[in-house]
N, C-alpha and C positions, 0 to 999 in steps of 0.2 A: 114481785119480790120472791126470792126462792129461802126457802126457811131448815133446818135440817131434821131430818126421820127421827136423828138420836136425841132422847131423852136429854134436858143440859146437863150441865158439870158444872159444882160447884169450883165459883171463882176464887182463887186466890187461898190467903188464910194457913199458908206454912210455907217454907223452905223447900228447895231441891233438895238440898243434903239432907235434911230433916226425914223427907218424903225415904230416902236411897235408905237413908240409918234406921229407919224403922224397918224396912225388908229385908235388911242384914239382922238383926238382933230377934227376927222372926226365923231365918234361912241358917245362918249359925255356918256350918261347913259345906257348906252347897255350894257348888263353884258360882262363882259370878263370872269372872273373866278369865277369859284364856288365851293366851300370844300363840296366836295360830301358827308360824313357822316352827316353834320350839316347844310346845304346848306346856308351857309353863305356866298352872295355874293360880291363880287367886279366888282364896273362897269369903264368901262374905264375909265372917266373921275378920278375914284380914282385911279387906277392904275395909270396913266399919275402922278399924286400929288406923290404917293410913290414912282415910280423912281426918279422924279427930286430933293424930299426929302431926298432920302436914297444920292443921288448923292451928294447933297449940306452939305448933313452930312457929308461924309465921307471928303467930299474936307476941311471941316473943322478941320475936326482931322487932317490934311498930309497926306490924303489920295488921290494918284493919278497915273499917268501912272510912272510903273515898277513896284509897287506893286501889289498884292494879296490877294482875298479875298477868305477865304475857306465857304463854303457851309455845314454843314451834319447836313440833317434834311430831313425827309419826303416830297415827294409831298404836298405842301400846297398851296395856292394863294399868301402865304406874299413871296414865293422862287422866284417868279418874280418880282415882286419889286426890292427885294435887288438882285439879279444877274443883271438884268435891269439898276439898280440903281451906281451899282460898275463899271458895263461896262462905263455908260455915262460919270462916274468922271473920267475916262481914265483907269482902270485899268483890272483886270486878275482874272475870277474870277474861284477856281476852288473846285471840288466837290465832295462827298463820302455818301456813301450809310450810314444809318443811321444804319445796320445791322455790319458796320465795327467793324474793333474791336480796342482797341486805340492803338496797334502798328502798326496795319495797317495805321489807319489815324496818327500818330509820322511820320511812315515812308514816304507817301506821302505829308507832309504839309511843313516836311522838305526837301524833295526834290522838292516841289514848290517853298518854301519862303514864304513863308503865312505868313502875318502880321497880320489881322482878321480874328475872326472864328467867324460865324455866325448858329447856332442852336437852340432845342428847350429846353423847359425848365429843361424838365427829364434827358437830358443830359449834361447839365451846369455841373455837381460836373467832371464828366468825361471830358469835353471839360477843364476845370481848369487843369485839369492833365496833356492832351496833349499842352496845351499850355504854359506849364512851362517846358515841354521834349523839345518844338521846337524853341520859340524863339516868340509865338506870344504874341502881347501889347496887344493886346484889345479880347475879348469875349461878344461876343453880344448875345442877347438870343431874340424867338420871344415870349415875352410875361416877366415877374417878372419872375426874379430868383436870390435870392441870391448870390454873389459873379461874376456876370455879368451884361452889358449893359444890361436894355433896347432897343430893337426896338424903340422906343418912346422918348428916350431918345437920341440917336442917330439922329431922325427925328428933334427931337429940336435945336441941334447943328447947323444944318442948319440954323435957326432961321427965318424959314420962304423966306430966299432969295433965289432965282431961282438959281441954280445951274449952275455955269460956263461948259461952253462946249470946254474942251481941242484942242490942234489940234493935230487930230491925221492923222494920216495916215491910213484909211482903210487898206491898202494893207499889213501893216506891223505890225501894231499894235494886239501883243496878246489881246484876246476877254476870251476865253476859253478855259483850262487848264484840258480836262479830261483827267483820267487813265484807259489805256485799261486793259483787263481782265486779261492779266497774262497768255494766252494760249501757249505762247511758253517760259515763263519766267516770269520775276518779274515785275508789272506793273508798266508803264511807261507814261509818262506824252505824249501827244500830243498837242502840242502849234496851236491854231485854231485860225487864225486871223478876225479880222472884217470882212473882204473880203470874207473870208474863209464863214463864218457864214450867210452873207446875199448875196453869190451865191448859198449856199446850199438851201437857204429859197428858193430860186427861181426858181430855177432847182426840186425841190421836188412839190413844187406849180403848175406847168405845167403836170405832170401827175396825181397829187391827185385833183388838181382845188379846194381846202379847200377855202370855201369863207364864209359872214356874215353869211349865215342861217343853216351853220354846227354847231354842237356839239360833242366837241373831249373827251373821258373820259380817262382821265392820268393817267394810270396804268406804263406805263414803267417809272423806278426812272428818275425823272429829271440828276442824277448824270450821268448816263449813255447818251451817244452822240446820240442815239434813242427818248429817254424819252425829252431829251433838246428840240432837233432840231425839229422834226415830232410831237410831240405832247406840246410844248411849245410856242416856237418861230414861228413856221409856220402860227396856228392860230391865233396868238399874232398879227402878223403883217399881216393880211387876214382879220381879224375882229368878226372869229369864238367865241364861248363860249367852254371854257375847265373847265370841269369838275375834279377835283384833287382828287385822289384815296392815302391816307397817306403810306395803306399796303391791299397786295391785300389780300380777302377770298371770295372763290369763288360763297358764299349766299350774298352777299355784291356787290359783280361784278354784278351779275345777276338783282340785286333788282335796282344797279343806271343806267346801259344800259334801263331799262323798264321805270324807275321811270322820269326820264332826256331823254331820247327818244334821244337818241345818235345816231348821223347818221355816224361819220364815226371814225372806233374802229383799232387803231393800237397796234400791240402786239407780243411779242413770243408763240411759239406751244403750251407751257404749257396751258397760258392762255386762248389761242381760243380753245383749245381739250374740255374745260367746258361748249362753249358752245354746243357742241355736246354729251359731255358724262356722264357731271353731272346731279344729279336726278332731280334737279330742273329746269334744262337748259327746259324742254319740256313744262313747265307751265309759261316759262317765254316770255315777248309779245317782241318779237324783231324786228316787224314791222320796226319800225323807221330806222332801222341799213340800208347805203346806199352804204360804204364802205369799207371794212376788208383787213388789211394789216399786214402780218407776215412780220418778221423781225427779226435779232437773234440769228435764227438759220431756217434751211431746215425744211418744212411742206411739209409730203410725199403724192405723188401726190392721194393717196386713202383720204387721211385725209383732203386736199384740196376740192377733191369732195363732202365728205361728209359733211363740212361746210357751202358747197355751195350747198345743196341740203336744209339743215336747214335753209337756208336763201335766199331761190326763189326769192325777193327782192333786194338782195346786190349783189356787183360786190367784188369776190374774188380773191388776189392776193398777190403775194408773190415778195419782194424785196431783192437785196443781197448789203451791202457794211461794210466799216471799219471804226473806230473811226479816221483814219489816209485818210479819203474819206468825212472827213465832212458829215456821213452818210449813203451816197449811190453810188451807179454806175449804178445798173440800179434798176427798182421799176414797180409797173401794172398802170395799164392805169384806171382811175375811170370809163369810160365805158366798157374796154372791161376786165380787170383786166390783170391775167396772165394764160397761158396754164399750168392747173395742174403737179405742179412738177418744174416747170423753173421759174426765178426770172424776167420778164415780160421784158419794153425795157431799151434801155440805157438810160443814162439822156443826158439832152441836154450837150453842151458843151463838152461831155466828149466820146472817145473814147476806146476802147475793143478792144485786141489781142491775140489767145492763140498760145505759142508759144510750141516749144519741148523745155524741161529745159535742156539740154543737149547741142543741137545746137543752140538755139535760131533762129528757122525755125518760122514760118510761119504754121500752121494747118488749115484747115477746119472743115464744122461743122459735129459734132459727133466725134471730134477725140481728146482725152484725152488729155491736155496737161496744164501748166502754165497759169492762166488767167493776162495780163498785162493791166490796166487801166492807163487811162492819160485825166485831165481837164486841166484849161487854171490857174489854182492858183497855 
């Protein structure tokens, strides 16, 4: 059994929002987020106003715990508020890539139950569609659109008053509602509880050390349990500045890593191969980069090295887990990362065993077999 280096983390025992609203009411005007195209920023102290807003909105419409709030809409700074926002009113919130297509998101919304759908405005006519296919009341939009809420409008329902704070039960209370990718079948919903959510923060926090004087650039979709977790909530609730990337292209990647002086860049192979292989990758200053973390998928241990040769500065390292792992099992070490090729160590709390799928023996290392993981959620 492989057990982890890092000291545990305590399980459970508060909120995501709870967790973010404290290091806003610590942070005050410190930027948190900032829309990487237009550098339109958000500072804590607004962010902390738009969850307990969005919360106190919703709580007003009937909105609260059992219910569901759908997401599809690019990485932006307003996707933390309202997921932030919908968690604190008690409720589920869950999410789709804005690439989807609307039977995709029919079929997922209705096998949520989604009562809100929350997008941006180019997608309103389409989001109308889906929500007359599934059963949802309300459609909110961020920014004017035709035939949908107001963001703004929504904030107002509130009417200004602080946001009641449900009781919920960490331990039990669904948080987030993503859908895995469909690799062995039709994607399927994984119920992520509070608990769930801000052990993961913790346990990821302990090898990455994401603290105030980071800068995370949000390329992986928020929709995705990577994009959430590691490059939303982590720094959200650490105090870091995240940068929000809408859609990725790779003159665009390159110009906001330089421009933003990003210290630590989490991603799939695709993404990290540009900085190695695209033509502009070699003109661009990536000084500042501190930390480089694949995830995703397997980065072969030659393309590892070579990333890490392009970045004599950074600690590079590769992590492995499931949407159904609240992320991770194991992840690199921000000093020492991970030995090219292997997915660095375990996480705290959590346990590794491979076994023969046949017998269910017991292996050693080097020896092919079943990997079985086990945390304390």
């Amino acid at each position: 059994m492989w057990t982890s280096p890092y000291p545990p983390v305590e399980v459970g025992g508060t909120t995501l929002p709870r967790m973010v609203l404290e290091a806003a009411d610590r942070l005050g005007d410190r930027p948190a987020l900032v829309d990487g195209p237009s550098g339109t920023t958000v500072s804590y102290r607004l962010l902390a106003e738009r969850v307990r807003g969005v919360a106190a909105g919703l709580a007003a419409r009937g909105f609260g715990p059992g219910d569901v709030l759908a997401l599809w809409a690019p990485n932006l700074p307003q996707w933390a508020g309202v997921a932030l926002g919908a968690m604190a009113a008690g409720g589920t919130v869950t999410a789709a890539s804005p690439a989807a297509t609307e039977r995709e998101l029919i079929t997922q919304l209705a096998d949520a139950g989604a009562s809100v759908l929350v997008t941006v405005p180019s997608l309103v006519p389409a989001a109308r569609s889906v929500a007359a296919a599934t059963g949802i009341r309300e459609v909110v939009a961020f920014g004017e659109a035709g035939g949908a809420t107001s963001i703004l409008d929504l904030l107002a329902a509130g009417n200004g008053a602080p946001a009641s704070d449900p009781p919920l039960d960490p331990a039990a209370a669904v948080a987030l509602l993503p859908y895995s990718s469909g690799t062995t079948g039709l994607p399927k919903g994984v119920p992520l509880t509070q608990a769930n959510l801000v052990t993961s923060v913790r346990q990821v926090g302990r090898g990455l050390r994401v603290g105030e004087g980071d800068i995370l650039l949000a390329v992986p979709p928020f929709s995705h349990i990577m994009g959430f977790l590691v490059t939303l909530a982590l720094p959200l609730c650490t105090g870091a500045k995240v940068v929000t990337v809408p859609r990725f292209d790779p003159g665009q990647f390159l110009d906001l890593l330089q421009r933003h002086r990003v210290t630590v860049l989490v991603g799939a192979p695709p993404m990290l191969r540009v900085l190695t292989g695209h033509p502009l990758a070699a003109g661009t200053d990536l000084s500042a980069l501190e930390l480089v973390v694949c995830g995703g998928a397997p980065l072969t241990a030659a393309a590892q090295r070579a990333l890490a040769a392009r970045l004599p500065r950074a600690t590079v390292g590769q992590a492995y887990g499931l949407t159904e792992t609240t992320v991770g099992v194991s992840m690199p070490d921000r000093d020492t990362g991970s030995v090219p090729g292997t997915v660095g160590r375990v996480m705290p709390n959590t346990e590794l065993r491979v076994v023969d799928p046949e017998t269910g023996h017991d292996l050693g290392a080097a020896e092919p077999g079943e990997l079985l993981a086990r945390d304390p959620r």
